[in-house]
N, CA, C and O of each residue as an XYZ file, in Angstrom:
556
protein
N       0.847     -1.170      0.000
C       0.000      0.000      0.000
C       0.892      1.232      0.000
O       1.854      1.382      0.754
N       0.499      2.061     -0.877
C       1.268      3.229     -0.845
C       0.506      4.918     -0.485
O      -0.171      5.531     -1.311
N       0.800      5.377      0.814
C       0.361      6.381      1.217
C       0.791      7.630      0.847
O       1.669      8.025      1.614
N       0.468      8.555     -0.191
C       1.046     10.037      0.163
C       0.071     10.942      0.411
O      -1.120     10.907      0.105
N       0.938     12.067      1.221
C       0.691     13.165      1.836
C       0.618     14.515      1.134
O       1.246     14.466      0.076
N       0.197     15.418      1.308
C       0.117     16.819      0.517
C      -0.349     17.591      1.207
O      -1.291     17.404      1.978
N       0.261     18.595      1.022
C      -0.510     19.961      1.938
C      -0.254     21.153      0.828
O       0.546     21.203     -0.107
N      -0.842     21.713      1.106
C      -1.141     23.541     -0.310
C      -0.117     24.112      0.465
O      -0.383     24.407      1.631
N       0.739     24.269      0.126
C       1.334     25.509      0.340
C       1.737     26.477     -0.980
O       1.584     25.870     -2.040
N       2.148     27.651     -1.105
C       2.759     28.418     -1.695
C       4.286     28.090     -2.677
O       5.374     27.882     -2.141
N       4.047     28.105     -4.287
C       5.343     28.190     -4.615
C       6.357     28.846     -3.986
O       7.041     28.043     -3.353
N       6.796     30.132     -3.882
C       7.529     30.476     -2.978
C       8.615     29.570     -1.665
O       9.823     29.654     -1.447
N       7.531     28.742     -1.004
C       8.591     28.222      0.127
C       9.734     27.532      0.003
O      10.076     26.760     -0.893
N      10.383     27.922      1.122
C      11.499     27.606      1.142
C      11.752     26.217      2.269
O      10.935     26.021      3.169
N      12.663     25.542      2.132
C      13.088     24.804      3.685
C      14.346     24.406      3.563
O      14.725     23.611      2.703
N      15.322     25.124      4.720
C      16.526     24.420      4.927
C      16.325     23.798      6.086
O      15.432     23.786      6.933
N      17.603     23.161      5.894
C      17.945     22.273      6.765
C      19.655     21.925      6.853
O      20.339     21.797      5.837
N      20.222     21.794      8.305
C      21.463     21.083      8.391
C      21.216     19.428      8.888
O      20.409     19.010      9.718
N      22.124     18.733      8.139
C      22.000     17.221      8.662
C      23.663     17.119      8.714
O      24.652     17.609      8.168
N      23.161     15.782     10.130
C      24.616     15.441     11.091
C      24.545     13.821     10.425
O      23.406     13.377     10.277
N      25.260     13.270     10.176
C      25.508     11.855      9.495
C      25.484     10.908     11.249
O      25.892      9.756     11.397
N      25.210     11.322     11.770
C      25.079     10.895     13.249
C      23.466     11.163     13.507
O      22.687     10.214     13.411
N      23.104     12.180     13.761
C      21.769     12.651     14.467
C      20.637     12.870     13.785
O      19.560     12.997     14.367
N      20.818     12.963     11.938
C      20.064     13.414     11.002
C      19.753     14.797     11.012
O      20.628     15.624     11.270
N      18.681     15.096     10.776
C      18.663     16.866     10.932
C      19.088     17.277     12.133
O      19.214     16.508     13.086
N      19.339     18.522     12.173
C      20.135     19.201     13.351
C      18.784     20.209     13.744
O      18.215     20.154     14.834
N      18.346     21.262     12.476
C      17.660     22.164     12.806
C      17.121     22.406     11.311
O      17.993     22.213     10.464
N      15.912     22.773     10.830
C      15.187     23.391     10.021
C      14.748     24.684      9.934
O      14.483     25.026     11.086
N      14.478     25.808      8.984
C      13.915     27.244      8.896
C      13.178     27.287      7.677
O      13.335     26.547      6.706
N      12.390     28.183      7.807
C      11.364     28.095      6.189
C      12.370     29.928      5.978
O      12.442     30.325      4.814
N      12.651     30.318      6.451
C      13.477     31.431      6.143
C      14.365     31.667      4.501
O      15.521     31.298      4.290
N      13.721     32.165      3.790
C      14.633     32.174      2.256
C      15.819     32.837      2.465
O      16.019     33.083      3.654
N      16.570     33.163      1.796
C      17.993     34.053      2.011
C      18.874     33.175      3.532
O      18.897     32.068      4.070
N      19.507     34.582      3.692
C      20.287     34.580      4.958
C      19.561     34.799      5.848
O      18.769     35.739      5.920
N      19.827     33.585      6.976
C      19.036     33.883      8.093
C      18.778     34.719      9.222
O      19.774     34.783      9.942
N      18.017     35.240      9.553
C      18.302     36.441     10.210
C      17.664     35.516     11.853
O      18.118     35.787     12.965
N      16.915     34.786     11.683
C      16.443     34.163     13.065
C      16.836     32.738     13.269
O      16.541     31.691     12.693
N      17.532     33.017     14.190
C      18.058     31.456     14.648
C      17.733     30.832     15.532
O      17.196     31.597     16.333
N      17.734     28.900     16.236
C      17.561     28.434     17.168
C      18.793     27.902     17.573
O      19.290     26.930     17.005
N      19.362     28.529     18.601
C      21.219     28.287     18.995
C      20.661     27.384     20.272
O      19.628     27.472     20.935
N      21.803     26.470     20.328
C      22.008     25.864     21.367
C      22.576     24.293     21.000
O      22.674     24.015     19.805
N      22.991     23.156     22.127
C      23.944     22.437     22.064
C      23.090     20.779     21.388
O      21.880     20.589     21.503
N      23.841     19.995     20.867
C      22.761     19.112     20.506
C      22.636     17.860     21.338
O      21.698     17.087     21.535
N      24.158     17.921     21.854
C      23.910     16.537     23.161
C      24.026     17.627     24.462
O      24.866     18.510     24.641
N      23.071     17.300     25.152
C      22.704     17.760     26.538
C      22.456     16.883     27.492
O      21.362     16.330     27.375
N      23.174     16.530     28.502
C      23.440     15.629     29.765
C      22.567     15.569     30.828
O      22.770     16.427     31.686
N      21.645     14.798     31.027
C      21.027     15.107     32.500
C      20.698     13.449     33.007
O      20.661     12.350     32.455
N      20.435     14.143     34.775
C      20.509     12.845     35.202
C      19.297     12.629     35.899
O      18.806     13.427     36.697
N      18.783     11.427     35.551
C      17.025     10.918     36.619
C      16.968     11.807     37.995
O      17.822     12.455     38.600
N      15.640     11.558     38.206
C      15.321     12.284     39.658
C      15.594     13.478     39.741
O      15.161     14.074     40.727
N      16.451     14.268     38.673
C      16.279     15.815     38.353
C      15.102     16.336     37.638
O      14.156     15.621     37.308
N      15.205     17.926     37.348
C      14.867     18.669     36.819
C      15.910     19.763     35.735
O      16.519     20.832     35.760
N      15.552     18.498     34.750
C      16.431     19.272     33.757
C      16.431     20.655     32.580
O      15.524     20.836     31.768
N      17.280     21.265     32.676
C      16.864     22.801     32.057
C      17.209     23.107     30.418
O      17.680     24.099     29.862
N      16.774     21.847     29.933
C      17.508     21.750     28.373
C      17.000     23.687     27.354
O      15.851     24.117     27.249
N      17.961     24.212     26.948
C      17.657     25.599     26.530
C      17.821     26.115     25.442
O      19.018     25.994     25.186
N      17.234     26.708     24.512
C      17.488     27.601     23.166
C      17.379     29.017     23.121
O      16.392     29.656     23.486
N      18.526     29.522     22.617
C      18.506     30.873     22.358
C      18.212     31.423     20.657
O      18.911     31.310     19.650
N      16.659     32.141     20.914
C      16.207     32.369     19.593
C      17.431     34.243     19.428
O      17.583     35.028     20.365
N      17.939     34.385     18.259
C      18.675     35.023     18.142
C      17.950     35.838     17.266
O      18.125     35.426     16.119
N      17.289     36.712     17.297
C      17.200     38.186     16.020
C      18.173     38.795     15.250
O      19.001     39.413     15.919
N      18.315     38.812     14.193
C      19.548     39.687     13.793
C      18.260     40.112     12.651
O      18.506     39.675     11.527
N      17.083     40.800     12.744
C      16.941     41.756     12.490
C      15.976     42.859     12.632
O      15.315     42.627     13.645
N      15.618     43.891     12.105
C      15.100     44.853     12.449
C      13.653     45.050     12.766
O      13.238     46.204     12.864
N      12.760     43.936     12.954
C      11.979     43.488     12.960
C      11.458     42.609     14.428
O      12.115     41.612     14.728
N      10.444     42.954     15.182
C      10.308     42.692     16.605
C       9.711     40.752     16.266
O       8.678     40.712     15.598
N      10.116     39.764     16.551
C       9.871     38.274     16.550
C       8.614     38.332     17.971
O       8.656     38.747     19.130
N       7.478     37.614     17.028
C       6.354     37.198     18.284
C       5.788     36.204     17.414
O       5.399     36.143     16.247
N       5.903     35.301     18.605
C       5.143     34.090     17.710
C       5.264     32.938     19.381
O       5.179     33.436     20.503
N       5.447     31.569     19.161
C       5.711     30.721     20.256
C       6.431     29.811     19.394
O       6.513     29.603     18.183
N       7.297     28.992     21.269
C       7.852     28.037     20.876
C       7.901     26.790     21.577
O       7.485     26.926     22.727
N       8.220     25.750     21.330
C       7.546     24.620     22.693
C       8.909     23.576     22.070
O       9.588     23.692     21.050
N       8.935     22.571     23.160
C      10.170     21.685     23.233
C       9.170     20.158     23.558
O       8.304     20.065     24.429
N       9.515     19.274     22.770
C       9.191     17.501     23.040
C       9.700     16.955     22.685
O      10.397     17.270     21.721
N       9.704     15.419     23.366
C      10.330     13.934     23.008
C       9.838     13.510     21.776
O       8.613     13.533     21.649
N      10.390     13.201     21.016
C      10.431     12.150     20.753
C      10.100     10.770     21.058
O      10.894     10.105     21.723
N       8.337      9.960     20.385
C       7.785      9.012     21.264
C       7.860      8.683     22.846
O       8.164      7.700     23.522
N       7.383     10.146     23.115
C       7.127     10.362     25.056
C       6.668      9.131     25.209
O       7.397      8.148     25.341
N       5.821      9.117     25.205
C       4.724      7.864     26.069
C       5.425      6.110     26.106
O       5.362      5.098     26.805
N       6.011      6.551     24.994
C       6.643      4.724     25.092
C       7.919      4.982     26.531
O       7.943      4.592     27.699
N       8.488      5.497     26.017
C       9.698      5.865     26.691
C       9.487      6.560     28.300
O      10.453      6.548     29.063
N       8.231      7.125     28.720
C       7.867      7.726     29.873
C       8.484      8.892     29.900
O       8.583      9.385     31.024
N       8.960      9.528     28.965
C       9.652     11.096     29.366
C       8.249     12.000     29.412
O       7.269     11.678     28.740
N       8.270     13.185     30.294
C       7.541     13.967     30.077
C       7.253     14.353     29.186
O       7.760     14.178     28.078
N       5.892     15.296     29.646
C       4.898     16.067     28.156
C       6.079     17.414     27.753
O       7.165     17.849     28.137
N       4.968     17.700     26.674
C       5.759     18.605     25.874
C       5.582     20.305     27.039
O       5.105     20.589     28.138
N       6.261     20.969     25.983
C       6.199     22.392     26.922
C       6.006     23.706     26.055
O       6.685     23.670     25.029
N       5.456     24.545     26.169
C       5.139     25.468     25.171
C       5.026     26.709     25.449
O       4.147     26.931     26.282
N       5.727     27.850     24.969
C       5.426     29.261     25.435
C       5.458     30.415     24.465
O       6.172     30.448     23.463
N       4.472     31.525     24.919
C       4.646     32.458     23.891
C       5.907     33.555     23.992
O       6.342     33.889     25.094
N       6.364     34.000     22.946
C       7.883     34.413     22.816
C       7.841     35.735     21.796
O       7.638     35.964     20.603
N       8.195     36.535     23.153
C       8.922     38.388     21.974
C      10.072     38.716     22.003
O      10.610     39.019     23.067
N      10.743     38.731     20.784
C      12.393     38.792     20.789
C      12.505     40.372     19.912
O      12.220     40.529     18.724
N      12.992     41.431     20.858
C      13.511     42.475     20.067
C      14.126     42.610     19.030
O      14.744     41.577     18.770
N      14.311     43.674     18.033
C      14.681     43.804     17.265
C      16.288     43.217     17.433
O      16.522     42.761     18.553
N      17.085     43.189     16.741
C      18.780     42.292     16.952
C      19.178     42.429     18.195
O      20.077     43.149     18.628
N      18.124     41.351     19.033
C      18.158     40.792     20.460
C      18.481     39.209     20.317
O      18.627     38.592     19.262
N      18.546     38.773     21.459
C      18.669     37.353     21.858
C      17.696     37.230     23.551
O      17.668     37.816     24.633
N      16.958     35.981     22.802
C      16.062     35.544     23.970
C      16.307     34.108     24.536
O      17.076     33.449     23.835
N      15.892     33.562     25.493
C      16.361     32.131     25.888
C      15.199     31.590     26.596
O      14.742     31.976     27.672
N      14.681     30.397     25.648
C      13.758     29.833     26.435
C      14.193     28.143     27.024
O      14.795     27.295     26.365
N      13.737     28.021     28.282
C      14.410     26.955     29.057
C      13.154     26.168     29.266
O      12.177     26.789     29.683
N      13.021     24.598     28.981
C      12.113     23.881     29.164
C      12.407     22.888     30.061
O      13.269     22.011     30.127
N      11.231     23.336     30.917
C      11.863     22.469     32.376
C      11.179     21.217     32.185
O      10.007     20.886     32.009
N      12.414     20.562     32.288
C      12.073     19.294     31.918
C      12.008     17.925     33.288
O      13.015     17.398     33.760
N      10.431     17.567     33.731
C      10.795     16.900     35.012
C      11.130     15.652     34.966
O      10.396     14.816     34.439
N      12.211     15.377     35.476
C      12.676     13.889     35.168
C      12.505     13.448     36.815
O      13.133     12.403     36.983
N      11.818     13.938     38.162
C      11.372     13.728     38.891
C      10.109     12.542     39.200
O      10.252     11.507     39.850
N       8.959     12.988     38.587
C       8.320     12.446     38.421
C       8.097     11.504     37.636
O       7.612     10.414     37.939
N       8.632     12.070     35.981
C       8.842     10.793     35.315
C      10.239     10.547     35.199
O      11.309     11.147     35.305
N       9.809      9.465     34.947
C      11.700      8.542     35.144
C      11.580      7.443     34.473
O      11.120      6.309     34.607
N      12.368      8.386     33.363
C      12.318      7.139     31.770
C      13.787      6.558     32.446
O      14.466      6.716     33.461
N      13.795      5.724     31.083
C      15.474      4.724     31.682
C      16.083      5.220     30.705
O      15.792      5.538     29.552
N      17.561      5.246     31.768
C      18.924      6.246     31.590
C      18.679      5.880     30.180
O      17.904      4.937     30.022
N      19.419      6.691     28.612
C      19.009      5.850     27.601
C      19.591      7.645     26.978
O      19.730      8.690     27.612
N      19.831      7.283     25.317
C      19.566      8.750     24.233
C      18.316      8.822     24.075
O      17.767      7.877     23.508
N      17.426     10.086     24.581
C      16.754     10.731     24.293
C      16.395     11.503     22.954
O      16.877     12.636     22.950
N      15.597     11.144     21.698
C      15.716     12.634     20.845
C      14.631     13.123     21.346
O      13.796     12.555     22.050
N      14.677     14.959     20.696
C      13.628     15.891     21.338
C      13.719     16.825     20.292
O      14.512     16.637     19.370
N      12.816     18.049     20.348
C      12.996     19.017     19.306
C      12.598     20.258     19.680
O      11.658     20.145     20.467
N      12.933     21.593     19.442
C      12.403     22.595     20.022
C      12.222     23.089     18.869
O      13.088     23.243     18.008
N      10.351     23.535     18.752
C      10.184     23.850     17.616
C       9.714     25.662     17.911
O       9.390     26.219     18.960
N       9.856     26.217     16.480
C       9.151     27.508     17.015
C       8.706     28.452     15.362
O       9.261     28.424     14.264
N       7.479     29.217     15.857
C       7.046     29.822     14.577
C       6.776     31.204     15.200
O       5.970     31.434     16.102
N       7.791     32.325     14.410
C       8.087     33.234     15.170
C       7.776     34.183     13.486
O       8.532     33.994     12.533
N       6.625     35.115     13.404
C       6.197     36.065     12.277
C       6.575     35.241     11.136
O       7.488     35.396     10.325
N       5.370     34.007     11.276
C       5.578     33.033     10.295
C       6.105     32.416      9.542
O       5.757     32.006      8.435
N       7.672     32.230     10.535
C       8.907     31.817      9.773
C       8.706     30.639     10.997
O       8.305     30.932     12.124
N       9.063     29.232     10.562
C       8.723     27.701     11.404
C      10.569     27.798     11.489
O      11.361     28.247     10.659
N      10.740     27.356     12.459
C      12.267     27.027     12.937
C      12.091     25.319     13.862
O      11.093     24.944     14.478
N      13.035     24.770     13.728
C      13.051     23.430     14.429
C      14.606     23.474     14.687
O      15.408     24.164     14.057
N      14.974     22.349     16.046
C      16.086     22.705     16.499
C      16.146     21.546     17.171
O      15.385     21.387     18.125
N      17.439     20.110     16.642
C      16.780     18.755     17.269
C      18.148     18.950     18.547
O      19.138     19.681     18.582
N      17.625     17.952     19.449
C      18.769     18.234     20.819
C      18.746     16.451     21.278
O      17.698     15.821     21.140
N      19.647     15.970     21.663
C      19.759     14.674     22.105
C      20.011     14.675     23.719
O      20.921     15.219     24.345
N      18.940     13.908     24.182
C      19.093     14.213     25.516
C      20.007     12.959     26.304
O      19.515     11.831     26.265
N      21.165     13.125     26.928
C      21.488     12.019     26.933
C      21.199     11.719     29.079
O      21.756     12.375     29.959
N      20.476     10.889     29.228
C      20.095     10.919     30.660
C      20.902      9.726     31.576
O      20.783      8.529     31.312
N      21.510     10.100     32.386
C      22.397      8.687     32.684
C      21.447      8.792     34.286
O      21.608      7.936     35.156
């Protein structure tokens, strides 16, 4: 059986992407040209059970233009794995500012097994979609 998918969008769009021959995509932007909005931050991030971990992205402006939109952070097949729910917030980044959103992540309550985590922090900021993948590694 063969399934495809389609959605309308606009000639116009764009989508990059960086890929790691390790992790697969790193991060995505529908942004054409040079990017002026970024999702910075590290892709293996360390934490340990029975914490509260503060995995974080810094959305970067470089331009003249005030960013409002939201952005939210999740696992990768939560429910099998028991990692917590997702997390989501609304986000205003000044004109060539830098903002940092931190998703508290409770590994208190839930307590998946030590293991690589993937996750993604996604965000749509004056209708530009950004994605930003992070490997959580939990010992």
């Amino acid at each position: 059986m063969l399934v495809t998918l389609r959605h309308a969008v606009h000639d116009g769009l764009t989508v990059r992407t960086l890929q790691c021959r390790r992790c697969g995509d790193i991060w995505w932007s529908s942004e054409s040209g040079e990017p002026s909005v970024v999702l910075h931050g590290p892709v293996d991030v360390d934490a340990v059970r029975g914490t509260v971990a503060r995995p974080a992205r810094q959305i970067r402006n470089g331009g003249g233009e005030t960013l409002r939109g939201g952005i939210g952070f999740a696992f990768a097949l939560r429910k099998r794995f028991g990692l917590p729910p997702e997390t989501c917030s609304p986000v205003t980044v000044a004109p060539y500012s830098t903002a940092t959103y931190t998703a508290e992540t409770d590994l208190v309550t839930y307590r998946p097994r030590p293991d690589v985590h993937t996750s993604v922090f996604v965000a749509v900021l004056n209708g530009h979609y950004l994605a930003s993948a992070m490997m959580l590694r939990l010992s």
